[in-house]
C-alpha positions as CSV (number, residue, x, y, z in Angstrom):
1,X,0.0,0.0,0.0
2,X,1.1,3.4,-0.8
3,X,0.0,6.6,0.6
4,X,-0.1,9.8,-2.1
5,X,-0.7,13.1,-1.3
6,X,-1.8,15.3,-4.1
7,X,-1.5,19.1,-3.9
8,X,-4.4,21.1,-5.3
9,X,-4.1,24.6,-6.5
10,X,-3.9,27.0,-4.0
11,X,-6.8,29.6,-3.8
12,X,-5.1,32.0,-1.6
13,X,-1.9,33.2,0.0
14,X,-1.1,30.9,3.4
15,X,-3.7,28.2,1.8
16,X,-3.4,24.9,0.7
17,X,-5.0,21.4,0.4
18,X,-4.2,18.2,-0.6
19,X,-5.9,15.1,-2.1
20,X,-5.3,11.9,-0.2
21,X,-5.4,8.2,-2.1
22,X,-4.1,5.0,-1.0
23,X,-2.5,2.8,-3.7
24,X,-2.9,-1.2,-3.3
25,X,-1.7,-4.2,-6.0
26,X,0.4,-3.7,-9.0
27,X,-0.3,-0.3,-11.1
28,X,-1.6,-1.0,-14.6
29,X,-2.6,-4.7,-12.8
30,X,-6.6,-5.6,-14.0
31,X,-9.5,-5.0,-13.0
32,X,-8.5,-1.5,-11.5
33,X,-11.0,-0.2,-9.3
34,X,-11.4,3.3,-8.3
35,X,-13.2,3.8,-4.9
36,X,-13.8,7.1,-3.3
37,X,-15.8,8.7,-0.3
38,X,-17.3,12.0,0.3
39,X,-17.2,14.2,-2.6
40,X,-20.5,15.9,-1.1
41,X,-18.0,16.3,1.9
42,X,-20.7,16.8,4.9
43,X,-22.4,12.9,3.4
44,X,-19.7,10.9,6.2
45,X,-20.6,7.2,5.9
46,X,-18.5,6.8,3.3
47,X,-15.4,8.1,5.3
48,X,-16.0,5.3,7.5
49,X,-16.5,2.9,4.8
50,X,-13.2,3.7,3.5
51,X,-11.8,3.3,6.8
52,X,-12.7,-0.5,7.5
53,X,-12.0,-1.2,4.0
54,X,-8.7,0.3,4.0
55,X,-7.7,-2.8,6.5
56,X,-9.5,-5.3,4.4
57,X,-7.1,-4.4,1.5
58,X,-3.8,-4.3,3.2
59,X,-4.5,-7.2,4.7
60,X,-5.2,-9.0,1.1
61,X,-2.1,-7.0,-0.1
62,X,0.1,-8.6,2.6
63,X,-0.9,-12.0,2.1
64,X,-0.8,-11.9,-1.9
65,X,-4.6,-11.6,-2.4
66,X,-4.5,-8.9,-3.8
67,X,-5.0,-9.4,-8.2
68,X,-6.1,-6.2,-9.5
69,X,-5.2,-2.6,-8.5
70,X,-7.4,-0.6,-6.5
71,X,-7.5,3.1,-5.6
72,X,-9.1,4.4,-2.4
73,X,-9.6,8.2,-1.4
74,X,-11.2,8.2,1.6
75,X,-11.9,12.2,1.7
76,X,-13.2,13.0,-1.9
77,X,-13.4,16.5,-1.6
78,X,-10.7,18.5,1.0
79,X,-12.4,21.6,-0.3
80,X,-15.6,21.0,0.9
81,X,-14.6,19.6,4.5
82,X,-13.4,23.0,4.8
83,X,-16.4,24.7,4.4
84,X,-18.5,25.8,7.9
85,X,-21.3,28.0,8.0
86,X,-23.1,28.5,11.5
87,X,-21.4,25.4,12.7
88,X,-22.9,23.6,10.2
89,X,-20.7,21.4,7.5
90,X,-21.6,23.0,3.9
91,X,-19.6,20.5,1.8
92,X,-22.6,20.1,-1.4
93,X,-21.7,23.0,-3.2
94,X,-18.2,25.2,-3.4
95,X,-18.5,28.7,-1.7
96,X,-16.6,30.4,-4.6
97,X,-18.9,29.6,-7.1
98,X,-22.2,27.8,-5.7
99,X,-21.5,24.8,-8.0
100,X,-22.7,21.4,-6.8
101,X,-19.1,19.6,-6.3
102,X,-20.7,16.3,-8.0
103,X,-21.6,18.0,-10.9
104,X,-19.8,19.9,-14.1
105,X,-16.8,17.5,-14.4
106,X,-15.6,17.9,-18.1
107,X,-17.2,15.9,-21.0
108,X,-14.2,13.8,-21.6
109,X,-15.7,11.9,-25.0
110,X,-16.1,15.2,-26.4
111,X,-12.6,16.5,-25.8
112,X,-10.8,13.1,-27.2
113,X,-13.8,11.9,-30.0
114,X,-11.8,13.7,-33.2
115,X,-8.5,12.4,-31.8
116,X,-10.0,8.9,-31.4
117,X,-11.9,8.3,-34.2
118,X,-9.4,7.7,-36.9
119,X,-7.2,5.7,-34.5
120,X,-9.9,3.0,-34.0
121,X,-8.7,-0.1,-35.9
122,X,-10.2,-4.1,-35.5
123,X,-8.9,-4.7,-32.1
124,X,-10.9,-4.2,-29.3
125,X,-8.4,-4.3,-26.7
126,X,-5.7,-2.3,-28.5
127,X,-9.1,0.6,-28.5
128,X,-9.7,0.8,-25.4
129,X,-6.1,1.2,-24.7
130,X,-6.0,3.9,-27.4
131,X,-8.8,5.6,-25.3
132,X,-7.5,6.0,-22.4
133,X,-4.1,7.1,-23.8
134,X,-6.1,10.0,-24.8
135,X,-8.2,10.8,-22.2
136,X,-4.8,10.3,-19.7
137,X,-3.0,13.1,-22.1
138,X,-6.3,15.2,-22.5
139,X,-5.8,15.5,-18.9
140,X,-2.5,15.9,-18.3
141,X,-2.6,19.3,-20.5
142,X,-5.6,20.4,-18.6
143,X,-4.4,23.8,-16.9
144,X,-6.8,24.5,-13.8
145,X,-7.8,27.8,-13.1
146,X,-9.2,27.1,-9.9
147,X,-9.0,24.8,-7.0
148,X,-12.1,23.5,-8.0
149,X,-11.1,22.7,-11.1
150,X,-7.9,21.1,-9.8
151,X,-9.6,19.1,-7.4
152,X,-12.0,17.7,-10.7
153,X,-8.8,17.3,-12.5
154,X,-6.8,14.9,-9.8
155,X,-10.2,12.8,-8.9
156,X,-10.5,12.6,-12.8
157,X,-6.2,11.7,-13.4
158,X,-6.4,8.6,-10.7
159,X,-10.1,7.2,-12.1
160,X,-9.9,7.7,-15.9
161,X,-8.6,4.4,-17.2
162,X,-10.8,2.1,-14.3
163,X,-12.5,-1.0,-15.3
164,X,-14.8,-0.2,-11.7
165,X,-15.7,3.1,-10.3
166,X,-17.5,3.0,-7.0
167,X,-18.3,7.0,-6.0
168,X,-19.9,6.1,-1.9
169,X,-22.3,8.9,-1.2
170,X,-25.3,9.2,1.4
171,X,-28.5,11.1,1.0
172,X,-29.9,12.9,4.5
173,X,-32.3,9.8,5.5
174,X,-32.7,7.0,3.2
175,X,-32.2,3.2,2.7
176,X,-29.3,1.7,1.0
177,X,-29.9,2.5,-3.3
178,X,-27.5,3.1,-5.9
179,X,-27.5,5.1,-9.1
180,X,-25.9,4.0,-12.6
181,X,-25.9,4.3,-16.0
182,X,-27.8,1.9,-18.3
183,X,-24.5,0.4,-19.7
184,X,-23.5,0.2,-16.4
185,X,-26.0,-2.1,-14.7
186,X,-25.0,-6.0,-15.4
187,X,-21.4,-5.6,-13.7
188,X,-23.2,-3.8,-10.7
189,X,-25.8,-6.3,-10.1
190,X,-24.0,-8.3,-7.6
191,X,-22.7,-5.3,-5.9
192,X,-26.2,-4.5,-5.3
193,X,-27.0,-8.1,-4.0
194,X,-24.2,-8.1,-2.2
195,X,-25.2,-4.1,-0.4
196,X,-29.0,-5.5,-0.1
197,X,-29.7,-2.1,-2.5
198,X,-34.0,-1.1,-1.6
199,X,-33.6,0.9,-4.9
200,X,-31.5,0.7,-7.7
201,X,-32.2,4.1,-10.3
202,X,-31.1,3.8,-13.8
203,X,-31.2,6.4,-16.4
204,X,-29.0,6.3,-20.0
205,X,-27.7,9.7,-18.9
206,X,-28.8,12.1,-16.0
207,X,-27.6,14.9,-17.0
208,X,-25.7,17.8,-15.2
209,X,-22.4,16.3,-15.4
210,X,-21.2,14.1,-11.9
211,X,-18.1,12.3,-11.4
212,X,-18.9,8.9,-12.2
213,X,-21.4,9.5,-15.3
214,X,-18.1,11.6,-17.1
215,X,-16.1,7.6,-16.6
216,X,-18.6,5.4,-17.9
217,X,-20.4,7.7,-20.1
218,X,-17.0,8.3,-21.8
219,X,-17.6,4.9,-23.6
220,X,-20.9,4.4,-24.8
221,X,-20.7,8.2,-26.2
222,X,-17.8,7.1,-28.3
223,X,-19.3,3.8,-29.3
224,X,-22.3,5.9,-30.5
225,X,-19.9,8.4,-32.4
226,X,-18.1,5.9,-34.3
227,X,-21.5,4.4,-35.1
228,X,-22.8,7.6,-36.4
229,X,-19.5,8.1,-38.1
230,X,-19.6,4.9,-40.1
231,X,-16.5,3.5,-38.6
232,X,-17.3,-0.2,-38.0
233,X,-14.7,-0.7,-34.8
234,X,-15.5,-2.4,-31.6
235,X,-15.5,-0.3,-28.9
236,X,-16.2,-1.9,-25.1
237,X,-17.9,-0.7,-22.3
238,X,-14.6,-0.5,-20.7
239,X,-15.6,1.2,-17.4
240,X,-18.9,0.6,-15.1
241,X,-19.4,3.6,-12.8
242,X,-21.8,3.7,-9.9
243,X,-23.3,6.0,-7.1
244,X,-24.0,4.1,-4.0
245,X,-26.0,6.0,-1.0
246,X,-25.2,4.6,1.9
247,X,-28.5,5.1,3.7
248,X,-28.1,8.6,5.4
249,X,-25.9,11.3,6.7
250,X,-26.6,9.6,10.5
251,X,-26.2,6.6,9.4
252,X,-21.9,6.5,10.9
253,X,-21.8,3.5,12.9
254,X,-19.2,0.6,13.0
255,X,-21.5,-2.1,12.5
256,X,-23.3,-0.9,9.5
257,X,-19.6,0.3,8.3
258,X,-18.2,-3.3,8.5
259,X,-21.0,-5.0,7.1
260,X,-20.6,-2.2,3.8
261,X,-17.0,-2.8,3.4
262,X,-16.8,-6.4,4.2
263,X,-20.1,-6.3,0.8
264,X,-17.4,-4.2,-1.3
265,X,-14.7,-6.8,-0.2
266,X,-17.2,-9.9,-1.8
267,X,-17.7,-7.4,-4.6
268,X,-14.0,-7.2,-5.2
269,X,-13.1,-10.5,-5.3
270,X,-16.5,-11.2,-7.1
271,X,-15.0,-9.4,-10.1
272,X,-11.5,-10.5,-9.7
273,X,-9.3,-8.0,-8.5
274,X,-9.1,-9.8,-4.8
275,X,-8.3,-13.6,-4.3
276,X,-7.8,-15.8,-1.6
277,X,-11.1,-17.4,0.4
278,X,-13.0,-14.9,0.2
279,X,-16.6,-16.2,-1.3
280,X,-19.4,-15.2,-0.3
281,X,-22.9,-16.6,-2.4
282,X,-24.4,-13.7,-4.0
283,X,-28.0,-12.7,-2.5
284,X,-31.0,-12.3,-3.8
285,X,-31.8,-8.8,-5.2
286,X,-33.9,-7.0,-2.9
287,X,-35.2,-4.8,-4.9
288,X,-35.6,-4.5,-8.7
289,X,-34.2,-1.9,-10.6
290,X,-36.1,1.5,-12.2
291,X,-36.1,4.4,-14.1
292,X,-34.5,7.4,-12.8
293,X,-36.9,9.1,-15.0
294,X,-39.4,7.2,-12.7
295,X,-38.2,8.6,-9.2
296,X,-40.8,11.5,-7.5
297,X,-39.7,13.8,-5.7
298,X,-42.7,14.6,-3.2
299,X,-43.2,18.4,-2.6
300,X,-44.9,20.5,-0.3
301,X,-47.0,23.4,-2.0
302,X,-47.5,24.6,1.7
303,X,-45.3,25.8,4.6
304,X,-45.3,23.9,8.0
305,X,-44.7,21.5,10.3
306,X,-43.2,18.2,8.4
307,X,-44.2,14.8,10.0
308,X,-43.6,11.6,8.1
309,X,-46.3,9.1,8.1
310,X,-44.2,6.2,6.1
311,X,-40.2,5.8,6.6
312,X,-37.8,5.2,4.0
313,X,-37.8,1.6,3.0
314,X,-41.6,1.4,3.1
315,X,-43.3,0.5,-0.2
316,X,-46.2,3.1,-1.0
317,X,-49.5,3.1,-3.7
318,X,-50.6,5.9,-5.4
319,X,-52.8,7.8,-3.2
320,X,-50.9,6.9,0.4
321,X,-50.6,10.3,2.5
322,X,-46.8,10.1,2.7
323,X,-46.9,13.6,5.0
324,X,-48.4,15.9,6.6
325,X,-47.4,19.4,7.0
326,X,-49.3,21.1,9.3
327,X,-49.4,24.9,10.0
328,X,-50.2,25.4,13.6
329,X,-50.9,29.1,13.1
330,X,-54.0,28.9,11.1
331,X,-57.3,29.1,12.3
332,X,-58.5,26.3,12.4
333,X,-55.3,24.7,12.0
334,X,-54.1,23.2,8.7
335,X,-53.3,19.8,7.7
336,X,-51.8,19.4,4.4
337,X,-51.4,15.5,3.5
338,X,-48.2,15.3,1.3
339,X,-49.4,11.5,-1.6
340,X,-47.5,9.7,-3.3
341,X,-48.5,10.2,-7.5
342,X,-46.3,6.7,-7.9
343,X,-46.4,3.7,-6.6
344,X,-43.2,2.1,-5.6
345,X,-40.2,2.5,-2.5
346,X,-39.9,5.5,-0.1
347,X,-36.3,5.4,-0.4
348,X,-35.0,9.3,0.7
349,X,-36.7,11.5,3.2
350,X,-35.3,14.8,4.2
351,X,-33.7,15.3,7.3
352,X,-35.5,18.7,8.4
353,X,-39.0,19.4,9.8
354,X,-40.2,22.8,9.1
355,X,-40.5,23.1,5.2
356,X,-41.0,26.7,3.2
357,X,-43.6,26.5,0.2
358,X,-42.5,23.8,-2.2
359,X,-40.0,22.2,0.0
360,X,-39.0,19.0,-1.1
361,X,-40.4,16.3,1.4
362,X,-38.2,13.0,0.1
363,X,-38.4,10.3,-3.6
364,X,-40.2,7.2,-3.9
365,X,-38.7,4.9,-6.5
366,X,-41.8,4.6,-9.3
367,X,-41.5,1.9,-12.2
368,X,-42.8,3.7,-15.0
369,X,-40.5,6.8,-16.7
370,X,-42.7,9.7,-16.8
371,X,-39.4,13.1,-16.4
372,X,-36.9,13.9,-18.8
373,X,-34.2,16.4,-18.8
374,X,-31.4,16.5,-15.9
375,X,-32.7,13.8,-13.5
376,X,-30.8,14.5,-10.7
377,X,-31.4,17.4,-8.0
378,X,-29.5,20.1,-7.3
C-alpha cells in the first residue's frame, strides 16, 4: 500500500489542500477499481467505509490476495470539509462559485472523440487502450484555473482508465440504493446483491455532469460516435461507474460500516481483483431496478410542520398520505397531506422538519418513466 498526497491549487496566500489516495496491488494490474468517499464532503458514511476497507485491503495486499489494482480516497473533496457556515458542515456546493461539487466534471468523450476516431482499428483491446491514452493526455494538458477545477482534474487523473468506479455517497435519510448508468448495470448487479440495494435508479444519462457519469459515459458516447461516423470498430464498455448512498448522513456507525465494506470486499473478489477465500454466495436482489426518470420527488405546495407518516424503506400506492405538513398558526389549524402520484419505494426523506412552500419532502422509487431532462437534483 502506498500513501499519495496530491496538492491542489492554492486559492489564496497561506492556503493549501491536498488530495489523499491509498494505492494497493500492481499499477496497470486488472481489473482496477477506483473507490472514493465523500465528494459531497458533509455525506460521512462513506469516510468510514473507506476506513474499515482500508484494513480489508492491506490485509489482502500482505498476504498476496490482492490481483487487481485498487485506488481508495477516503476524503473525496478537502475543499468542501473545509467549508463551515453556522457550525454547520456545507460541503454540497463550493463557496466560490455555488456549484454542486458532484456536478460539471468535463465531457471527456467530447474533448478526445476527433483524436480517437481515426485511431480506431479491429482490435478491441488495442481501442480501449488507445482511449484512455487519450483521455490520460487530455488530462495531463488540462491547466486548472481554480482549486475547483484542480480538485475535478486529480479525482478525474487517478479514475480515468478504471475498469470499476465506486463513487460512496449518502443522502440525508434514506435506505441503501445506488445510481448508474444503463451500460452500467450488469457488472453492478451483484454489488447491489451483495449491499442489499432497496432501490436501484437507472437512467442512460442524468444529466448535469457528476463524477462517475463523465467515466462510464465516456464509452458508450464514443461507441455511438463511431456508429454515427460509419466507422465499424469495436468499442467496449470499458468502465462501469456507480453512485451508492449509503442510507443517510446519521447513518456512521461501525457495525453498518463493517457489514458495507466487508459487501465491497465480496464485490471485489466477485469481479477478480481480490483472491484468496474470500466467497461469499451472492443474495437475492432486494429490490428490482427502475427508471430514474421514474423517481418522485414529493413536494410541499405549503409551509409547515413536516411529520412523516411512512419511513424510508416502506413501499407506497398511489394515493398513500406520505406527509403531513401542518401549519399550527391557522385558524383552524391546517393539515396538508403530502401522496404519493407513484407507486413504488420511499427510499430518501429529508432530514429537516419545518418546510417553506415547495420544499422537497423525500423520492419514492416509481416503475414507470414519466421526467426527462437533468434527473438529478441540485
Amino acid at each position: 500500500m502506498q500513501r499519495t498526497e496530491y496538492p491542489l491549487l492554492s486559492p489564496s496566500l497561506g492556503s493549501h489542500k491536498t488530495l489523499v489516495a491509498f494505492h494497493f496491488g500492481v499499477k496497470g494490474a486488472r481489473p482496477k477499481v477506483y473507490i472514493q468517499a465523500s465528494l459531497h464532503a458533509e455525506e460521512l458514511p462513506g469516510m468510514l467505509v473507506a476506513h474499515h476497507l482500508r484494513e480489508r485491503l492491506e490485509a489482502a495486499e500482505q498476504s498476496g490476495h490482492l490481483r487487481g489494482e485498487v485506488i481508495l480516497v477516503p476524503a473525496a473533496n478537502p475543499v468542501g470539509l473545509a467549508q463551515r457556515l453556522n457550525h454547520r458542515a456545507m460541503g454540497r456546493f463550493e463557496f466560490d462559485t455555488a456549484q454542486n461539487f458532484n456536478r460539471h466534471y468535463p465531457d471527456m468523450a467530447a474533448a478526445v472523440v476527433e483524436d480517437a476516431l481515426p485511431l480506431m482499428g479491429t482490435d478491441a483491446r488495442a481501442n480501449v487502450e488507445t482511449v484512455r491514452r487519450l483521455v490520460g493526455q487530455w488530462l495531463t494538458q488540462w491547466q486548472p484555473a481554480t482549486e475547483l477545477e484542480s480538485l475535478r482534474r486529480q479525482l478525474l487523473l487517478l479514475s480515468h482508465d478504471a475498469d470499476l468506479v465506486l463513487d460512496l455517497h449518502c443522502d440525508t435519510d434514506a435506505v441503501m440504493h445506488l445510481y448508474s448508468e444503463e451500460a452500467c448495470w450488469p457488472p453492478f448487479e451483484p454489488l447491489a446483491r451483495l449491499l442489499g440495494c432497496r432501490a436501484v435508479l437507472l437512467a442512460r444519462e442524468s444529466g448535469g455532469g457528476p463524477f462517475d457519469e463523465r467515466l462510464s459515459g465516456l464509452w458508450w458516447q464514443l461507441a455511438a460516435a463511431l456508429k454515427d461516423a460509419g466507422v465499424n470498430a469495436p468499442l467496449p464498455q470499458a468502465c462501469a461507474s456507480t453512485t451508492v448512498e449509503l442510507r443517510g448522513e446519521a447513518d456512521v456507525s461501525h457495525g453498518l460500516a463493517r457489514q458495507d465494506a466487508q459487501a465491497i470486499e465480496a464485490y471485489l473478489a466477485h469481479v477478480g481483483a481480490l483472491g484468496g477465500a474470500i466467497s461469499t454466495p451472492l443474495p437475492p436482489m432486494a429490490c428490482e431496478p427502475t427508471p430514474l426518470a421514474g423517481s418522485q420527488t414529493l413536494r410541499s405546495p405549503v409551509p409547515g410542520v413536516l411529520v412523516f407518516l411512512a419511513r424510508p424503506g416502506d413501499s407506497v400506492s398511489v394515493g398513500d398520505v406520505v406527509a403531513e405538513v401542518i401549519d399550527p398558526t391557522a385558524a383552524p389549524a391546517r393539515v396538508h397531506a403530502v401522496r404519493a402520484e407513484v407507486a413504488g419505494v420511499l427510499y430518501a426523506a429529508v432530514r429537516e422538519r419545518y418546510l417553506v412552500a415547495g420544499g422537497e419532502v423525500g423520492k419514492i422509487a416509481g416503475a414507470t418513466p414519466f421526467r426527462s431532462g437533468d434527473l438529478l437534483g441540485a
